[in-house]
C-alpha positions as semicolon CSV with decimal commas, in nm:
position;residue;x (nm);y (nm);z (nm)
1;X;-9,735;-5,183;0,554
2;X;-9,793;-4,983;0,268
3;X;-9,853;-4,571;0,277
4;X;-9,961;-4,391;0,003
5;X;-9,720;-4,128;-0,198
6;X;-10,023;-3,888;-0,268
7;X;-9,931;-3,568;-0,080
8;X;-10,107;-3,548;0,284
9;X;-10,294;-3,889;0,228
10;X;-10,237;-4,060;0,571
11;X;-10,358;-4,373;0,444
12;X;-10,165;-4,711;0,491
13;X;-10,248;-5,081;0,406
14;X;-10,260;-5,197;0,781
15;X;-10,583;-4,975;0,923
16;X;-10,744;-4,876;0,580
17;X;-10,890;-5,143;0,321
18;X;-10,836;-5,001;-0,024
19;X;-10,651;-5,080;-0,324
20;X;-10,335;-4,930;-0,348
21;X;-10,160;-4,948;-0,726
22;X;-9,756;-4,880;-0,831
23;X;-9,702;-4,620;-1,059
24;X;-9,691;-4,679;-1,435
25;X;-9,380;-4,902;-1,602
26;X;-9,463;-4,664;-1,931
27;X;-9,189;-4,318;-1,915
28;X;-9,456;-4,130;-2,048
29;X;-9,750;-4,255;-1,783
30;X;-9,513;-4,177;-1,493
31;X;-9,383;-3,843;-1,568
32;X;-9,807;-3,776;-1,573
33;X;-9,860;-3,882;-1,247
34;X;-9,543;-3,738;-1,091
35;X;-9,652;-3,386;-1,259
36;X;-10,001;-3,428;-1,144
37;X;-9,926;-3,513;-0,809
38;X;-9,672;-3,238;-0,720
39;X;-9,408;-3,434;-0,557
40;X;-9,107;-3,321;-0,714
41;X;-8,987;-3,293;-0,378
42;X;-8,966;-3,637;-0,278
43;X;-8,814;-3,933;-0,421
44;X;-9,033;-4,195;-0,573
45;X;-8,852;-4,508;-0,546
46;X;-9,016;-4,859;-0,715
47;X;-9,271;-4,948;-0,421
48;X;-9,438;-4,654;-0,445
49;X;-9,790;-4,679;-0,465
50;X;-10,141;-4,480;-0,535
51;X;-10,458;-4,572;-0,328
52;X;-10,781;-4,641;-0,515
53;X;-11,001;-4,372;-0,453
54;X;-10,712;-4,110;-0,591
55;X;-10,742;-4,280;-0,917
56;X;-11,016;-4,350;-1,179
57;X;-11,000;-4,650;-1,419
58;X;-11,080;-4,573;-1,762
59;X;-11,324;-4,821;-1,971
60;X;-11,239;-4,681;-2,321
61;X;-10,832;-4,774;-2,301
62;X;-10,702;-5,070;-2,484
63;X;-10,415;-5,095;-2,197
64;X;-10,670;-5,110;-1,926
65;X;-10,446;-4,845;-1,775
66;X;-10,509;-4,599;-1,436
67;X;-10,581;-4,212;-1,559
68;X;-10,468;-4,015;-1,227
69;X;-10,714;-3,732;-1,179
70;X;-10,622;-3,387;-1,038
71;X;-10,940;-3,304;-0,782
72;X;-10,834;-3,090;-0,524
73;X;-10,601;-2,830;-0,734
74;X;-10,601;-2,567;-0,492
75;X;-10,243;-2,391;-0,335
76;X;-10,133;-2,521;-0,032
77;X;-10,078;-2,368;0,294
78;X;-9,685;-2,241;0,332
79;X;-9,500;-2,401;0,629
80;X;-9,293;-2,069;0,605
81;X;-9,387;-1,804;0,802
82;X;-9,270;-1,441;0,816
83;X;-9,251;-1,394;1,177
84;X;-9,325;-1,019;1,251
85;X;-9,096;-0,822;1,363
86;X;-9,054;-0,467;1,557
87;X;-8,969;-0,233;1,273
88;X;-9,379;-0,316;1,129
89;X;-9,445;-0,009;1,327
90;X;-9,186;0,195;1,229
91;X;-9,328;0,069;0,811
92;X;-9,627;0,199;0,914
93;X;-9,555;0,547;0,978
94;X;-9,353;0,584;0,759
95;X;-9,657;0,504;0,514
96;X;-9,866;0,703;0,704
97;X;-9,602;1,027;0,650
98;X;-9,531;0,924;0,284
99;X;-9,921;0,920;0,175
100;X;-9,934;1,237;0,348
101;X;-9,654;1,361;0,153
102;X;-9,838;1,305;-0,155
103;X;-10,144;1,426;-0,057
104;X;-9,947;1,791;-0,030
105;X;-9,803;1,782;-0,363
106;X;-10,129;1,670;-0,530
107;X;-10,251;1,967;-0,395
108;X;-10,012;2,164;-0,472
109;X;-10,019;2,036;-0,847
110;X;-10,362;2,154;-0,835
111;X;-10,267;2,476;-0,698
112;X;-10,021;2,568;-0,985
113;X;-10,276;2,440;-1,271
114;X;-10,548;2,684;-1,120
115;X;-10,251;2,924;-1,111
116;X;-10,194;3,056;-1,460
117;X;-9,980;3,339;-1,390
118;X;-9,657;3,271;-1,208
119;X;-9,249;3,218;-1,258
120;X;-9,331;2,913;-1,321
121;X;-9,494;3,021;-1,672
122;X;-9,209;3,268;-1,769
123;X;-8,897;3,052;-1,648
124;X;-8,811;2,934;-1,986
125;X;-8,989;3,245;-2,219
126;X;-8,677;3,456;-2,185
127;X;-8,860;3,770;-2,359
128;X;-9,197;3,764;-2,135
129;X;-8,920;3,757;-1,897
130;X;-8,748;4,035;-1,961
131;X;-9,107;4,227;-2,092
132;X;-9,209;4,177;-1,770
133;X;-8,879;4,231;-1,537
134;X;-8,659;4,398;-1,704
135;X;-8,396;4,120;-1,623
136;X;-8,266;3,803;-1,811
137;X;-8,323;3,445;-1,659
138;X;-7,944;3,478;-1,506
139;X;-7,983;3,815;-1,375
140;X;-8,308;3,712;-1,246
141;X;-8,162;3,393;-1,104
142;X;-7,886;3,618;-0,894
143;X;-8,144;3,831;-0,745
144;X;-8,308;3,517;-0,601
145;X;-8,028;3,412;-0,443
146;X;-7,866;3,712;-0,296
147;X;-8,272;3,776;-0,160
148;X;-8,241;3,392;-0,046
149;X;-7,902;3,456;0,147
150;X;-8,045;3,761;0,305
151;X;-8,234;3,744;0,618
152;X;-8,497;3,987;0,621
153;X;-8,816;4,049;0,766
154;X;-9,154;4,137;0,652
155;X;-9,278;4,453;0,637
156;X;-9,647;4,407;0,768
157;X;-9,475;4,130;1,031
158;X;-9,636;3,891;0,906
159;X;-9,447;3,610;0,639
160;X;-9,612;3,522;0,312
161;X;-9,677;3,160;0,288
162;X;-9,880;3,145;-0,042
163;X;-9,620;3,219;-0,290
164;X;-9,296;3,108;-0,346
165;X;-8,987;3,356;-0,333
166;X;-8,962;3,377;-0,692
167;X;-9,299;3,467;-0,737
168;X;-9,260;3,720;-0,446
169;X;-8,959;3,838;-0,613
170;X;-9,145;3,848;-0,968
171;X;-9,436;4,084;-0,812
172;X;-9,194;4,359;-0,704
173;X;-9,036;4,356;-1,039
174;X;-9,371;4,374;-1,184
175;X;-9,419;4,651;-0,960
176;X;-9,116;4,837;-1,049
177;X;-9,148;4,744;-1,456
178;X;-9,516;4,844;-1,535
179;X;-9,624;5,000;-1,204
180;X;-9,934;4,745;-1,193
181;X;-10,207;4,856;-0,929
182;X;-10,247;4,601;-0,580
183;X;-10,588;4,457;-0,756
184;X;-10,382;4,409;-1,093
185;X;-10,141;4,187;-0,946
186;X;-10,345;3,990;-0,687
187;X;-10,580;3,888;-1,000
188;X;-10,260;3,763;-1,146
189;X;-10,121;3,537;-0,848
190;X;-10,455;3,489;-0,659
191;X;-10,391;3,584;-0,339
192;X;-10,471;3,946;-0,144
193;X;-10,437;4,314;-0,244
194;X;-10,323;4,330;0,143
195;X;-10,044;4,013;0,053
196;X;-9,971;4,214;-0,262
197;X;-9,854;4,526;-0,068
198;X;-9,659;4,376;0,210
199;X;-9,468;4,164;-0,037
200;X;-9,333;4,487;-0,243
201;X;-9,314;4,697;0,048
202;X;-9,072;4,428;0,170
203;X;-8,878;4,367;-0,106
204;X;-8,831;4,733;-0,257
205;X;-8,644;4,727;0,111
206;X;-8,471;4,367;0,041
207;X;-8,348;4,463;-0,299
208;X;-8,253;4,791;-0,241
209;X;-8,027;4,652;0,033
210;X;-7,841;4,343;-0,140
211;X;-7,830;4,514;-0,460
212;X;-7,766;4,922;-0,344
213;X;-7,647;4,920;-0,053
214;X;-7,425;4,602;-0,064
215;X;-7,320;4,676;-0,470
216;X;-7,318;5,001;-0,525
217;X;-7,289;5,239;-0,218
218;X;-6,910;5,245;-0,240
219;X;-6,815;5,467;-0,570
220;X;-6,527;5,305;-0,709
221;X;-6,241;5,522;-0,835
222;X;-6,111;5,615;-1,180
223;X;-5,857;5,352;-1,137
224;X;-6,063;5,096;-1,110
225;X;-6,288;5,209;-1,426
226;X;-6,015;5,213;-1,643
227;X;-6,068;4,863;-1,760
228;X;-6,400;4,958;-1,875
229;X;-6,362;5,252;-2,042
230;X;-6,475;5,226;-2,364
231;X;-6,314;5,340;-2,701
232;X;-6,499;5,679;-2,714
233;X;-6,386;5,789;-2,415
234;X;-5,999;5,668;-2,436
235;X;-5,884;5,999;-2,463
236;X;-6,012;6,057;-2,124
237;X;-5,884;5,785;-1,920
238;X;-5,880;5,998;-1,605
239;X;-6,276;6,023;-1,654
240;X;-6,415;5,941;-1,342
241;X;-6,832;6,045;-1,389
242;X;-7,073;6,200;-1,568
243;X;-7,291;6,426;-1,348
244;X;-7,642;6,529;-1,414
245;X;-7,979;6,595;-1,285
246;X;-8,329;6,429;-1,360
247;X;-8,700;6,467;-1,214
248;X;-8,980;6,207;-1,197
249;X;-9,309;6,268;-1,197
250;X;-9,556;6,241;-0,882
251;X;-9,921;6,227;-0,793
252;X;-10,058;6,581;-0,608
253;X;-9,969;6,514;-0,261
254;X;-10,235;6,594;-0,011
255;X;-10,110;6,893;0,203
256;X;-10,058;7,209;0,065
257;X;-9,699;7,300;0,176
258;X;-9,581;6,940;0,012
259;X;-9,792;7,049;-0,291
260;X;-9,594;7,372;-0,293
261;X;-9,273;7,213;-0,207
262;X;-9,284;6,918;-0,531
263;X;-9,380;7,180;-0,774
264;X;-9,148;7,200;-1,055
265;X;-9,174;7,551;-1,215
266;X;-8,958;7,390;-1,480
267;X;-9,131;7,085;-1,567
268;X;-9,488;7,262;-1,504
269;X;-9,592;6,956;-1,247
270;X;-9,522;6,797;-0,911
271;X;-9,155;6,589;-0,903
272;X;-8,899;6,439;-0,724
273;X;-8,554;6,525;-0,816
274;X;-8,171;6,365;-0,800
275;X;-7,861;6,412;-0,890
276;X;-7,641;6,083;-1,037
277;X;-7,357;5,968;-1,184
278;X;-7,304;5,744;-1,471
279;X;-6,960;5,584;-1,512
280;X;-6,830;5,607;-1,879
281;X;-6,921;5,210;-1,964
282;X;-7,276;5,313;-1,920
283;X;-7,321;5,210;-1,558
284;X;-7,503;5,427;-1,239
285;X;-7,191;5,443;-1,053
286;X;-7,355;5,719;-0,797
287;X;-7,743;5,814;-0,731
288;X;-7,862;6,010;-0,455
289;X;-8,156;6,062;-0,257
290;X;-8,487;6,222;-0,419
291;X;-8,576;6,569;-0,319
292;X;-8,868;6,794;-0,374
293;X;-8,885;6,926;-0,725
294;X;-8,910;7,312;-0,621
295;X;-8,518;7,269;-0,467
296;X;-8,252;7,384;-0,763
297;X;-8,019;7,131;-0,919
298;X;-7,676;7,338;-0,753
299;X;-7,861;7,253;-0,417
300;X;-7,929;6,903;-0,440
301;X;-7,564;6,874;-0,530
302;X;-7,424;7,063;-0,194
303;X;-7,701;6,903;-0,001
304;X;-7,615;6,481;-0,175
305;X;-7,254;6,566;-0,052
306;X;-7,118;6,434;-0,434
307;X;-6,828;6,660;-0,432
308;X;-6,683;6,443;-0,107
309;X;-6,670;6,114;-0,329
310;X;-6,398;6,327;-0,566
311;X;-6,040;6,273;-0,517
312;X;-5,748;6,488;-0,660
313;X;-5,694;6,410;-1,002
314;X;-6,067;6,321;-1,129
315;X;-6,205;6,433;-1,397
316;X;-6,575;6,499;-1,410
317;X;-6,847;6,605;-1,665
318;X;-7,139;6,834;-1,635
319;X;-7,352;7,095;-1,696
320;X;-7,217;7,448;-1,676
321;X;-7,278;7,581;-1,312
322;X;-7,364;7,224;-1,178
323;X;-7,025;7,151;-0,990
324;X;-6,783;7,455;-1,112
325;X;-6,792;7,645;-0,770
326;X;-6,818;7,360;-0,581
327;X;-6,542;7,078;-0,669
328;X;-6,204;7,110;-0,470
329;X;-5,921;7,290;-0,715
330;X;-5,729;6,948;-0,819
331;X;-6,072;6,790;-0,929
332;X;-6,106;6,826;-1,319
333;X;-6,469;6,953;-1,429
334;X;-6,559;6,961;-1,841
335;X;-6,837;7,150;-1,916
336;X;-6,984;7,272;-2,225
337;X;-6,883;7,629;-2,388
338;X;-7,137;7,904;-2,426
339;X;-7,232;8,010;-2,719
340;X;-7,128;8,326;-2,858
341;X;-6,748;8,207;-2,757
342;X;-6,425;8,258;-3,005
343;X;-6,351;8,007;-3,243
344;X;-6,284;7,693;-3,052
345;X;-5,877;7,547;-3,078
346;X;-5,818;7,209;-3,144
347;X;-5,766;7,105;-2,791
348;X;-6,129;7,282;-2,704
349;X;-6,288;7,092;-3,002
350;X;-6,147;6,783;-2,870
351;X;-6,313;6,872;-2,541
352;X;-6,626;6,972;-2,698
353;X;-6,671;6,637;-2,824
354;X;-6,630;6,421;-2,522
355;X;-6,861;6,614;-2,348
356;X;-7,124;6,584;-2,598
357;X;-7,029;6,187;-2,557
358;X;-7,107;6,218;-2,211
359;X;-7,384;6,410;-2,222
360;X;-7,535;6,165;-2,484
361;X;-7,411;5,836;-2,272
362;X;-7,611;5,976;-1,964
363;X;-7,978;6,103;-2,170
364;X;-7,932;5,714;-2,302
365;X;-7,887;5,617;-1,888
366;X;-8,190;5,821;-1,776
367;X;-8,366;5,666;-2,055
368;X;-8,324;5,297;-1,971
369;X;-8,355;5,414;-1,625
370;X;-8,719;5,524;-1,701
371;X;-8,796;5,223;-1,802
372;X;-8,932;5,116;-1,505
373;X;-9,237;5,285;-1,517
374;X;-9,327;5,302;-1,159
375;X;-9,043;5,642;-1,201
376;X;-9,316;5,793;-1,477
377;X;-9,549;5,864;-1,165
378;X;-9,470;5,806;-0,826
379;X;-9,740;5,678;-0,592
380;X;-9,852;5,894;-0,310
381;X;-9,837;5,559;-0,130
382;X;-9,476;5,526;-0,204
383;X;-9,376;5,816;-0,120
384;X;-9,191;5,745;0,173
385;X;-8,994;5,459;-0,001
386;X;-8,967;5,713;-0,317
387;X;-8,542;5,735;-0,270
388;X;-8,523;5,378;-0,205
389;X;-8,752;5,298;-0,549
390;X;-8,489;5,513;-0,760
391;X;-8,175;5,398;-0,589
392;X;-8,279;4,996;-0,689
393;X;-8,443;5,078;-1,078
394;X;-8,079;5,221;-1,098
395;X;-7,919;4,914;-0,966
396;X;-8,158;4,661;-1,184
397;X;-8,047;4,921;-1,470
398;X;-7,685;4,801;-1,425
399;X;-7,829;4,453;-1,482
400;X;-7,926;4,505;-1,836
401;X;-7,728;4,438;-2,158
402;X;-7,674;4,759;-2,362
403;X;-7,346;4,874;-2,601
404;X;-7,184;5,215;-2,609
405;X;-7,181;5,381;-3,018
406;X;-6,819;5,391;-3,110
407;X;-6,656;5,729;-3,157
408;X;-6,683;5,719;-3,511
409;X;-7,019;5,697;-3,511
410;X;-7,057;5,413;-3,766
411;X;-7,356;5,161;-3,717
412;X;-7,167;4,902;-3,544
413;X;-7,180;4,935;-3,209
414;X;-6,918;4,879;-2,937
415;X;-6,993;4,605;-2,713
416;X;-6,872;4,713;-2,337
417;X;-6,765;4,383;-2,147
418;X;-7,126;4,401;-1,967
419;X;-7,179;4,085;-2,212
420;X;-7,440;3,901;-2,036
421;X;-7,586;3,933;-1,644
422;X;-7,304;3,789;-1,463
423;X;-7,024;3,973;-1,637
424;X;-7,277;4,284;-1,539
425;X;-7,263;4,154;-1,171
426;X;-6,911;4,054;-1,210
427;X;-6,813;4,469;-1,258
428;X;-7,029;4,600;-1,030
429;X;-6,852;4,357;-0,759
430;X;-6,503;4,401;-0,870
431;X;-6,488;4,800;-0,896
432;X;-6,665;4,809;-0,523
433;X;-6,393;4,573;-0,372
């Protein structure tokens, strides 16, 4: 009996009458068929044979040879199967919760291109930034995450979904910079006037808390300020603060007592006062809460309670009549002379000067202060979080990089260790431990 080697050809000499033919003597010939028949995985041994109809005889060779033709080239059915197993279900969802996934951040991609206002646009433009803010990237970078680490609530009781906390974060400083109106800002971001207000209403609260309240309630001592005392005021190592008054501006209240009350007689306008104190490296060391702008400077002082933070030994500077009659006896107080006084000795002259250091270090610390423009004109809306506004534009204040003139008063300026954001952060933290 003889089968034929052609793969699935069930065909044998016994039960079906065809020719059957061995495959070629010629090397060349046989590699052919064995190529064209696919049956590299069987051995062909010298009986091996071909039947008829798989092969066509060819007129025009001179060897009268057999020309194997390749008919049915199609792929054949795998005897390997992948059985299926149980974790096919468990593929499926997870494809189901993976297209899903990128069906939110498409969207969300879409989102930030209609977007073109955000944090996202001033991350890495350090002076929009800081035109904007006030802050650098790293000083903006530590507010996030102390406002991360915080848990707070909102202030309407309901959260904010639509932004990110950077961008939340980036509104109040907007706020507090440039004193944009609600409509201003929700243009900007896209979202609500009524989102708008309960994110700064939250965060002037937030801020004021991590970076006040948690920084700079505690007034550290002259001790600990001695590291940072700059050249100009070496003479004066037992310096401790520079006291002085200021006044903001603020819209007409409604009632007529609180009209009567904010009216400056000074100043010719309705204001808020407070007393604070600057430490000699430039820094608010001390701010207190705002009061009506009718109530006198020596008042505000008695009623902040300033004198309590003094211990025996300080030395403070202010304005004649500000804190004379009201520091203990072993608390230092320079103030300037009046005029019309003897000729000054060299120990008063001496004097003389460093208060007219001091009094220029804190005029330049009001003036950075009133940067934030939302102090140029208080809100009637925010009138109730008016302290709270003052007490965190001081603290953001402390954030900023500034230099102290040296005593000589040539044009190269002394640069205080407040070097960059974190150093800034860095003395804050230390001199409240």
């Amino acid at each position: 009996m003889v089968l034929c080697f052609v793969p699935h050809c069930n065909h044998f000499s016994d039960k079906n009458k065809c020719k059957y033919f061995r495959f070629p003597s010629e090397e060349k010939s046989r590699k052919k068929w064995i190529k064209i028949l696919r049956r590299t995985d069987e051995n062909k041994g010298d009986e091996s044979v071909v039947r008829d109809l798989e092969l066509e005889e060819t007129s025009n060779s001179s060897s009268n040879s057999v020309v194997l033709e390749a008919e049915n080239d199609k792929n054949l059915k795998s005897n390997e199967k992948c059985p299926p197993g149980s974790n096919s279900v468990l593929f499926e969802a997870e494809n189901y919760f993976l297209h899903r996934e990128i069906e939110k951040l498409k969207a969300e991609i879409e989102q930030l291109k209609n977007r073109p206002f955000g944090f996202h646009s001033l991350k890495d433009n350090v002076s929009a930034l800081h035109y904007y803010t006030g802050s650098s990237p790293n000083a903006f970078k530590i507010i996030v995450n102390l406002c991360a680490a915080s848990n707070f609530k909102y202030y309407n009781k309901w959260k904010v979904q639509c932004l990110s906390l950077e961008d939340q974060i980036l509104i109040t400083l907007m706020k507090l910079r440039h004193s944009f109106t609600l409509k201003d800002l929700s243009f900007r971001f896209n979202c609500g006037t009524s989102t708008v207000s309960n994110i700064i209403l939250t965060f002037i609260i937030v801020l004021h808390r991590v970076l006040y309240l948690e920084l700079m309630n505690d007034v550290p001592s002259k001790d600990k300020k001695a590291e940072f005392v700059p050249n100009c005021f070496i003479s004066s190592k037992n310096s401790r603060m520079i006291v002085d008054c200021t006044e903001f501006q603020c819209e007409e209240p409604h009632k007529i007592d609180e009209q009567k009350a904010t009216h400056s007689n000074y100043k010719h306008m309705n204001s808020l006062k407070c007393c604070a104190g600057v430490a000699p490296s430039g820094v608010f060391t001390y701010c207190s809460n705002l009061y009506p702008g009718s109530v006198p400077d020596k008042e505000i002082v008695e009623r902040c309670r300033l004198v309590k933070i003094f211990k025996p030994g300080d030395l403070i500077f202010a304005d004649k009549g500000l804190l004379n009659d009201v520091v203990p006896k072993d608390v230092s107080v320079n103030s300037p002379s009046f005029f019309g006084t003897p000729q000054c000795n060299p120990d008063e002259t001496e004097a003389t000067n460093n208060i007219d250091k001091a009094h220029l270090l804190i005029g330049r610390a009001f003036h950075r202060l009133k940067c934030y423009k939302i102090l140029k004109l208080i809100p009637k809306s925010l009138y109730e979080h008016s302290s709270k506004i003052f007490q965190l534009c001081a603290a953001l204040t402390n954030f900023q990089n500034f230099s102290i003139e040296k005593a000589d008063n040539s044009s190269q300026p002394e640069n205080l260790h407040l070097s960059d954001s974190e150093n800034e952060l860095d003395e804050i933290v230390l001199a409240n431990k």
